[in-house]
Each structure stands twice: as structure tokens, then as C-alpha cells.
C-alpha positions as CSV (number, residue, x, y, z in Angstrom):
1,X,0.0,0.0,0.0
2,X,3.0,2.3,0.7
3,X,4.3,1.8,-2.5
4,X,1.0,2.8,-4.1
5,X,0.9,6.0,-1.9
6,X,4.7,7.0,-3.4
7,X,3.7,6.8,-6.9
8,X,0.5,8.7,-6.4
9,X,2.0,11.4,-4.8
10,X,5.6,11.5,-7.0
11,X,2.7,11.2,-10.4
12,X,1.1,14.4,-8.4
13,X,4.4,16.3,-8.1
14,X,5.4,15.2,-12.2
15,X,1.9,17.4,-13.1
16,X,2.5,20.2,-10.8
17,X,6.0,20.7,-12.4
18,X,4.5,20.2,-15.9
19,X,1.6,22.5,-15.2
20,X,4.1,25.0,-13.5
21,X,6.6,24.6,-16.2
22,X,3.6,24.9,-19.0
23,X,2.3,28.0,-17.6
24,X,5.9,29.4,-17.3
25,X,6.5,28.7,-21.0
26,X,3.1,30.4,-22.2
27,X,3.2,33.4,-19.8
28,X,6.8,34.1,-21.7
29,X,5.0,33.2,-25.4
30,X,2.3,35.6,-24.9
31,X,4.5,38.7,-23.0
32,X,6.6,38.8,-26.1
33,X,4.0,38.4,-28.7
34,X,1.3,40.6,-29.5
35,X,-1.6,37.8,-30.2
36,X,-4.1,39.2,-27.3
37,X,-3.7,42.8,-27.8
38,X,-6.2,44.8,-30.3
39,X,-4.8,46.3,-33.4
40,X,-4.5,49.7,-33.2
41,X,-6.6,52.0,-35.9
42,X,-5.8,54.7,-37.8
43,X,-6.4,58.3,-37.0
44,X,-8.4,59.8,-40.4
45,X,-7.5,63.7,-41.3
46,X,-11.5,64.4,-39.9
47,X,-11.0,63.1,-36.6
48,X,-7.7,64.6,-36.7
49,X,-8.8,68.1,-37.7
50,X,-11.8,68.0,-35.1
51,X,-9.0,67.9,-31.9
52,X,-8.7,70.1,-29.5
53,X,-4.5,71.3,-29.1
54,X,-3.7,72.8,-25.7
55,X,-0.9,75.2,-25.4
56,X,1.3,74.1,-22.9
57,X,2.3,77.8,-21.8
58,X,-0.9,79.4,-21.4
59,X,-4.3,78.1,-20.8
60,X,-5.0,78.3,-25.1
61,X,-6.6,75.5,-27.0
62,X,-6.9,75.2,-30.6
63,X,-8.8,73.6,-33.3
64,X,-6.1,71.2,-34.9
65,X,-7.4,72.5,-37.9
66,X,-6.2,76.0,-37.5
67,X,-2.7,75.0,-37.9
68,X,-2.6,73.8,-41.4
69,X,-5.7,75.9,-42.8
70,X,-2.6,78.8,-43.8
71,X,0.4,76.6,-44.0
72,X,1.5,73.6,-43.3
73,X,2.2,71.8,-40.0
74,X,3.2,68.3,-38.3
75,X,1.1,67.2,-35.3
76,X,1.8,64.4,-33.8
77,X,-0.8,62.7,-31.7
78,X,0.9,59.7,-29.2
79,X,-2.1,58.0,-26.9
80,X,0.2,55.9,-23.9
81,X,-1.6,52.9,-22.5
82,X,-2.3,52.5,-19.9
């Protein structure tokens, strides 16, 4: 019966350290891919036109528009996540 007992519980301790060792390898699969993340869309000139710019001297905010209705201008819009 003690022999029974030993390979029940070293069979017990082979799954944890598979399951362990499993989880290990797909937590470090899916941190360096990008599989569960949504793709991220594309800004069109309306939307970008429509957004508010605020000054970062004064208390001013813009249409983004205004900047290229005269002459040209880059804006670059950067949304962190988080």
C-alpha cells in the first residue's frame, strides 16, 4: 500500500512541475507576442482636424485644424496605455 501512496504522490508532483513549467513557458509566449492585444486603428484627417490642441504655456486651445488651414504643419498625436 506504501508503495501505491509513493507513486500517487511522486505522479502528483510530475503534473505540478509540468503545469508549472507549461504555464511558465506560455506566460513568456504571450509577453513577447502581441496575439491578445487589439490592433490599433488609424487616425483619419477628420477626426484629426476635429482635436482640441492645448498650449502648454498658457491656458490656449486650438482647433487642430487651425494650424494647417494657412500653412502647413506636423502634429503628432501619441495615446500611452495604460
Amino acid at each position: 500500500m506504501e508503495i501505491l501512496e509513493v507513486e500517487l504522490f511522486e505522479m502528483g508532483m510530475w503534473s505540478l512541475g509540468l503545469g508549472a513549467l507549461g504555464a511558465v513557458v506560455a506566460g513568456v509566449f504571450l509577453a513577447n507576442t502581441d496575439l491578445c492585444l487589439t490592433k490599433p486603428a488609424h487616425a483619419s484627417l477628420e477626426f484629426l482636424e476635429d482635436a482640441d490642441l492645448r498650449s502648454t504655456v498658457d491656458d490656449k486651445t486650438i482647433k487642430a485644424k487651425a494650424l494647417w488651414e494657412k500653412r502647413g504643419a506636423v502634429v503628432m498625436a501619441v495615446r500611452r496605455p495604460g
